[in-house]
N, C-alpha and C positions, 0 to 999 in steps of 0.2 A: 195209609202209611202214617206212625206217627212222625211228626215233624218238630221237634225241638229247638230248632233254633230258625225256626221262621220269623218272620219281622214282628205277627202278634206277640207270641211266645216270649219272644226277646224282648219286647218295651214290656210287657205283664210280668215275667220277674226281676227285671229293672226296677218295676214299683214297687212289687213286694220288700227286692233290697231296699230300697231306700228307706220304704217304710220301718224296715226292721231298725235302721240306723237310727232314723227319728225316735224310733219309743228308746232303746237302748239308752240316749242322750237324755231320753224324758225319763226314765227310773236312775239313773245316774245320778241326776238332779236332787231328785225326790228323795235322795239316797236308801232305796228299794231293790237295789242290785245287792248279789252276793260279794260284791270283792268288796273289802272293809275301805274306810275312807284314809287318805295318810294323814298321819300324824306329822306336822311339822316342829322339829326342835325350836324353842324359844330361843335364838341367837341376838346378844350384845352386841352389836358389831363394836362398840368400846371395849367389852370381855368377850371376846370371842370363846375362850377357853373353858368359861365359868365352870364349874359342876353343875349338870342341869339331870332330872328325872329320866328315866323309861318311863318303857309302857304300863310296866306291871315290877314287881319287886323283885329285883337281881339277885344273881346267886353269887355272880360275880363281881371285880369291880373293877378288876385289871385283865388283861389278856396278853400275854408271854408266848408268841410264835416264834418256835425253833422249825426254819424250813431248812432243808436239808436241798441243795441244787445240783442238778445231775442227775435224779430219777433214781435215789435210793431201791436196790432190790430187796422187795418184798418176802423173797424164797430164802434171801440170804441173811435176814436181819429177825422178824418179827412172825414170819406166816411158813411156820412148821406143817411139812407136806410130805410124810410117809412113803406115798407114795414116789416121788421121787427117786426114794431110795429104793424100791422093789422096782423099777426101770427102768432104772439109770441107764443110759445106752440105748435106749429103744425108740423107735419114733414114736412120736406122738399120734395118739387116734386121734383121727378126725384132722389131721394137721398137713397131709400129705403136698410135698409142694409150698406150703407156706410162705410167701411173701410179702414180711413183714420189714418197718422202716428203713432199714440197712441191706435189707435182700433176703434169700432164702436162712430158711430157718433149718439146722439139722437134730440131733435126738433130744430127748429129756435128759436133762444133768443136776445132777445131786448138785446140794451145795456144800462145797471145800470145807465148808464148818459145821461141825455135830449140833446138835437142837437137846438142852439137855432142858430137865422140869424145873423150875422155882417157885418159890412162895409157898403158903397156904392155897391158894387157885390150880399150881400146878402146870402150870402156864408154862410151855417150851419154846425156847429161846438160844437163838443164834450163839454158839462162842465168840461170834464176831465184837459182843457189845456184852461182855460178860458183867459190868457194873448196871448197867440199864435193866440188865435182866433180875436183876435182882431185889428190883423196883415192881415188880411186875403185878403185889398186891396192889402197887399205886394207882397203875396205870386202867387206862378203860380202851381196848384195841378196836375199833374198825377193820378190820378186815376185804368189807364188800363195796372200797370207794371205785367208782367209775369215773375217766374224763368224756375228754371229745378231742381229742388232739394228739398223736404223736411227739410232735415237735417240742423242742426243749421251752423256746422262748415262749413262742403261746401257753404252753401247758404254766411254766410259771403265772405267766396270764391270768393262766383260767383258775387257778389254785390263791392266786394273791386277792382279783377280782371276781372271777364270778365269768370273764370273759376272756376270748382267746386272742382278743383284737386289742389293740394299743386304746389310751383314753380313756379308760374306764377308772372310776374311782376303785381304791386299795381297802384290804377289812378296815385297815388301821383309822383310814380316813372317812369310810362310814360311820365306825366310834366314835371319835371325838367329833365329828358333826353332830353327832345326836346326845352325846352324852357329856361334850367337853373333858375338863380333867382336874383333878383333886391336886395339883401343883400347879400353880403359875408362875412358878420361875424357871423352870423347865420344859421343853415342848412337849405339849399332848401326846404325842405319839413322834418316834424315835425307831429308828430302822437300824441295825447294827452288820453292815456287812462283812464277810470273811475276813481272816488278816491280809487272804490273799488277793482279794478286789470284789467286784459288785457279779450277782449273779448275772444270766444272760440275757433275761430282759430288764435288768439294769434299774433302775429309778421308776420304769412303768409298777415296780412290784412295792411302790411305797409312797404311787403318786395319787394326787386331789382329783385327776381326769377334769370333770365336769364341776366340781362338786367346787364351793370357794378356794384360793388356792392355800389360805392360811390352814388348812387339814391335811396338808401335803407333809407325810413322814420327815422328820428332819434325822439326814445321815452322818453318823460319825461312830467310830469305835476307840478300843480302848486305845491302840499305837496313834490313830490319827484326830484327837479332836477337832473340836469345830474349828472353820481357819477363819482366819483375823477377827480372834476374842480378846487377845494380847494387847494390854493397855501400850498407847506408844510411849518409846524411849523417852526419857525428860518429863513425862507427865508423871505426878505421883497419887497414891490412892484417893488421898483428902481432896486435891483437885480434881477427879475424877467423879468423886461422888456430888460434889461441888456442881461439877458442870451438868450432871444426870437432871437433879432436883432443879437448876432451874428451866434445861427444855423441860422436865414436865410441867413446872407453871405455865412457860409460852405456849405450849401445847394446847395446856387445860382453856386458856385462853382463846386461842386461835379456833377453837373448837365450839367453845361459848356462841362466838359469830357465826357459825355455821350450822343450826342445831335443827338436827333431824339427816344432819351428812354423813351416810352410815360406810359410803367409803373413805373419808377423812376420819371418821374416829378409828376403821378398821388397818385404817395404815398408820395411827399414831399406838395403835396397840401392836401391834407389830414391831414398830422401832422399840420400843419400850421393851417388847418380850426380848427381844435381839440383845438389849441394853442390860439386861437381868441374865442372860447367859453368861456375860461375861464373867460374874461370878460364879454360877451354879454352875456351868457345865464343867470347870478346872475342878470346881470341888466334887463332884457327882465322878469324874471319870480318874481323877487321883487314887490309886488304888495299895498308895505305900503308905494308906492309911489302916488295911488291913493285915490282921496279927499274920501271923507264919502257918498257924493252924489252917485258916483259910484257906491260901495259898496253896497248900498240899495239900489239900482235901479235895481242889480241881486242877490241878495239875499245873498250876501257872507258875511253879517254879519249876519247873522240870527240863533240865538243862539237856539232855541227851532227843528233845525231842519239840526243838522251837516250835514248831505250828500250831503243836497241841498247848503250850506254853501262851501261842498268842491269842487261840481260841477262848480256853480257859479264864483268861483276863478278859474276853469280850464276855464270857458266860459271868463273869462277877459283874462287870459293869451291867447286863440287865437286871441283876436280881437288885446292885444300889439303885438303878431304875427304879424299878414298880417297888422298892422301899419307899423310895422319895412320893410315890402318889401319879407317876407317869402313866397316864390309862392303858396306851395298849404300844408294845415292843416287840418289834421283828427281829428276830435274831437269824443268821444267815450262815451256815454251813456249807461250803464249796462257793466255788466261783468260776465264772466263764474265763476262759483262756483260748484264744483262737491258734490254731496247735499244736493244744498240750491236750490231747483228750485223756482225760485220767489223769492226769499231771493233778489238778487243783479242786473238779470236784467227781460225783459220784457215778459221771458217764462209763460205765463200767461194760464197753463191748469188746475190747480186743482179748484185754489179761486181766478180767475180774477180779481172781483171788490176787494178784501182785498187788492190783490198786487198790481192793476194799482194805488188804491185811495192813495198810497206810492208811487210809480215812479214817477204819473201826477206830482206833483208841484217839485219835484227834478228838471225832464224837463222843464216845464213853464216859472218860471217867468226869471231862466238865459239863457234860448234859446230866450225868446223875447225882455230880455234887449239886447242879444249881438245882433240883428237883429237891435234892435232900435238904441243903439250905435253907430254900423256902420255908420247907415244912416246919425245921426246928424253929424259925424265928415266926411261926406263927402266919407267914404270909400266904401259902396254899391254900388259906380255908378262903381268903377272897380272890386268889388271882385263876384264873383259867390259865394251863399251860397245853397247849399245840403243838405238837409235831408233825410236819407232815411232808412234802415231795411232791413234786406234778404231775408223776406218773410211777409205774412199777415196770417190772423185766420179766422176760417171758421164762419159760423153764424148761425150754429149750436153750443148749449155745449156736451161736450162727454159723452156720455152715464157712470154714476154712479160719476158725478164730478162736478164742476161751472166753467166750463174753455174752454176756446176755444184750438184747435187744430192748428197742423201748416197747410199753404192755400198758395203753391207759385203760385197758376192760377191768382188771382189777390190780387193785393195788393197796399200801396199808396206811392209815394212821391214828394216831392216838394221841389223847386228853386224860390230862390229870388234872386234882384238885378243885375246885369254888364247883359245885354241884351234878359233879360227875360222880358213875358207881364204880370202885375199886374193885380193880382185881376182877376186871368184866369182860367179855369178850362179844361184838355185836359180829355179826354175818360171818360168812366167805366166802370166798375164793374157790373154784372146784378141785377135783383130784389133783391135779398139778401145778392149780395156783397158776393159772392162764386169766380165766373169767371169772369174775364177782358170780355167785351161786346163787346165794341164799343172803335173804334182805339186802337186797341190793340198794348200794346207797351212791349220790352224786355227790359233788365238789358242792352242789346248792345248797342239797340239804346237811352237808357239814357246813356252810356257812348258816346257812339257818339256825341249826343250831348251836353256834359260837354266839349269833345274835341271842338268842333265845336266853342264855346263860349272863348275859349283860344284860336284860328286860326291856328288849327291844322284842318287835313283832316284826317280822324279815317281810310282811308283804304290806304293812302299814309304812316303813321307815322307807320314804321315797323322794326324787329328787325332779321335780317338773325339769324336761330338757330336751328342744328341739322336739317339743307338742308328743313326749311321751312323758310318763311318768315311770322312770327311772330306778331299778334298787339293785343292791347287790347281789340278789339271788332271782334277777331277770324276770321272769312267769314262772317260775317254778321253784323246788324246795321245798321239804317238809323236815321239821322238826324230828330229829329222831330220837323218837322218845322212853325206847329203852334203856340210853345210856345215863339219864337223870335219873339221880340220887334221890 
């Protein structure tokens, strides 16, 4: 009889492991293993911020995420499914029984809004979002994204990070870790949440985690800027600037004495950044400095329909963003509301078409002015713009409801501009727009390639932490390298 786990057995591949772990550590060394070594950014802790190189030569130079909160549906916005419509009413094959996050699932249902053709590509597209669609040579679609989560908050998680668990550094704060930022009177990276509040995992979708905290997204939009920027009552500019110029001589000073103290210089760089908001930010988020034309080109004067109104003014204050040289900006569509589901963002299970037919033009016409803006002023050809969602909806409604369910097997998102192919469509989804099909792709490898398009290497750019070596696309991620121009 063979015996496998007898005492010899058992202490003879004990040594084997061992031994395999020795050599492993000895080609490691020798740097003779496959996985590349990391790259660590050159950081100032005086300039934390500086502009500092990639890996290889960027396409991009900014990064503009429009995340949409609430699990935007796929079937209802971007990923035209025919099929649908030839079964409307019918169960789904293969689907019998289905119990999916909310409970059982009932037939396949069309979506409330027709899928008409645009552009030169011919690309079909929701009525829901009839200005976006008309962008459609612009855009480059994903179709075949997959998560690992259900759930609202993880899936923001896994889509912001990389992970579905709290702690984890944000894209935003990868970037400007590796790359710093082309303004330092502004923060590197700037999170802009809804008019209506912060999405549902809240500050996790714009935080440092592990990573220093000075790369931590700084939040403010266009109704609430940063709070206590406001010079105090009785002080006047002249003293003000006055008082700025000589902490920074006692600074420069006190700094002198301490030289090589990389957290004393990183916390007088800090106060300083803090100290330089005071102007920059009034000025960067003052937006009645924009003509009229503007203004009604995203809808932020439009009086019959406030939210789209306050959107619209957050979707201007990114685009003076990454004017001013700000590396990378989260822009934030819907918001958790404990509830109100459907009230404020795009959890759309009970009465889909009630709550989408309010979201769609919120989204629309100031996502496609700030898309078209870009372009005319030249800023597209360097900025990467992102759209995306944590998850997608199934093409079924739930059984006793008008609503779709949450769907991370497939779901859509799309990039325009700095080294993206227009007017492109990568994988899908199958008949019904359930499951990713064909080229099936993950949340990694779109981060992968977001890095990729910044000239970072996603499995070089890593952070030693708690005896691993750390990145935002975990073990895994590939470059999807269709969608490059």
């Amino acid at each position: 009889m063979n015996r496998l786990l007898d005492r010899r057995n058992f202490l003879g591949r004990s040594g084997h492991g061992l031994a395999g772990i020795a050599l492993t550590s000895l080609l490691q060394q020798a740097g003779m293993l496959a996985a590349p070594a990391p790259i660590r950014p050159p950081i100032d802790p005086a300039r934390p911020f500086a502009p500092r190189r990639g890996h290889f030569a960027a396409k991009a130079k900014n990064v503009l995420v429009i995340f949409c909160s609430g699990a935007v549906s796929h079937l209802d916005t971007f990923d035209y499914k025919p099929e649908l419509l030839k079964r409307h009413g019918e169960p789904m094959p293969g689907a019998d029984g289905l119990v999916t996050f909310q409970g059982e699932q009932g037939n396949l249902t069309r979506s409330p809004w027709d899928f008409r053709p645009y552009g030169q590509s011919g690309k079909r597209v929701s009525d829901l979002v009839p200005q976006l669609a008309e962008l459609v040579d612009e855009l480059c679609f994903v179709h075949s994204l997959t998560g690992k989560t259900n759930t609202h908050g993880p899936g923001e998680n896994y889509m912001s990070t990389g992970f579905i668990l709290d702690g984890f550094p944000s894209m935003g704060a990868w970037t400007t870790w590796a790359l710093g930022s082309e303004n330092q009177n502004l923060p590197a990276y700037v999170a802009i949440p809804d008019p209506r509040g912060t999405p549902q995992s809240s500050v996790n979708n714009w935080g440092p985690g592990f990573l220093p905290a000075a790369f931590q997204g700084t939040d403010f939009n266009a109704a609430k800027p940063l709070r206590n920027l406001d010079r105090p009552a009785g002080v006047s500019a002249r003293t003000d600037e006055k008082t700025r110029a000589f902490l920074h001589r006692m600074n420069r000073r006190h700094l002198e004495q301490y030289p090589g103290d990389s957290e004393l210089a990183a916390r007088i760089s800090s106060y300083e950044l803090a100290a330089k908001m005071q102007l920059s930010v009034p000025e960067v988020s003052d937006l009645t400095t924009e003509p009229p034309s503007i203004l009604k080109l995203y809808g932020a004067d439009d009086a019959t329909n406030p939210l789209k109104a306050a959107f619209a003014r957050n979707c201007i204050l990114a685009r003076r963003l990454v004017e001013k040289g700000v590396r990378f900006v989260q822009l934030f569509n819907g918001a958790y509301q404990t509830g109100g589901e459907g009230v404020s963002n795009w959890d759309g299970h009970k009465k889909l078409a009630e709550q989408y037919a309010k979201h769609g033009p919120v989204l629309d016409q100031p996502c496609a002015a700030l898309i078209r803006d870009l372009k005319q002023r030249g800023l597209l050809e360097d900025t990467l713009v992102v759209w995306c969602t944590e998850f997608g909806r199934m093409p079924t409604f739930q059984k006793g409801a008008s609503g779709r369910d949450h769907n991370p097997d497939g779901f859509t998102g799309w990039l325009a501009g700095a080294g993206v192919k227009k007017g492109f469509t990568y994988g899908a989804t199958d008949a019904f727009g359930w499951k990713a099909a064909e080229n099936v792709a993950t949340v990694h490898d779109f981060h992968a390639t977001i890095l990729h398009l910044l000239g970072l290497d996603h499995e070089r750019l890593t952070y030693y932490h708690n005896g691993l070596e750390r990145r935002l696309t975990d073990v895994h991620g590939h470059v999807i390298s269709d969608v490059l121009a």
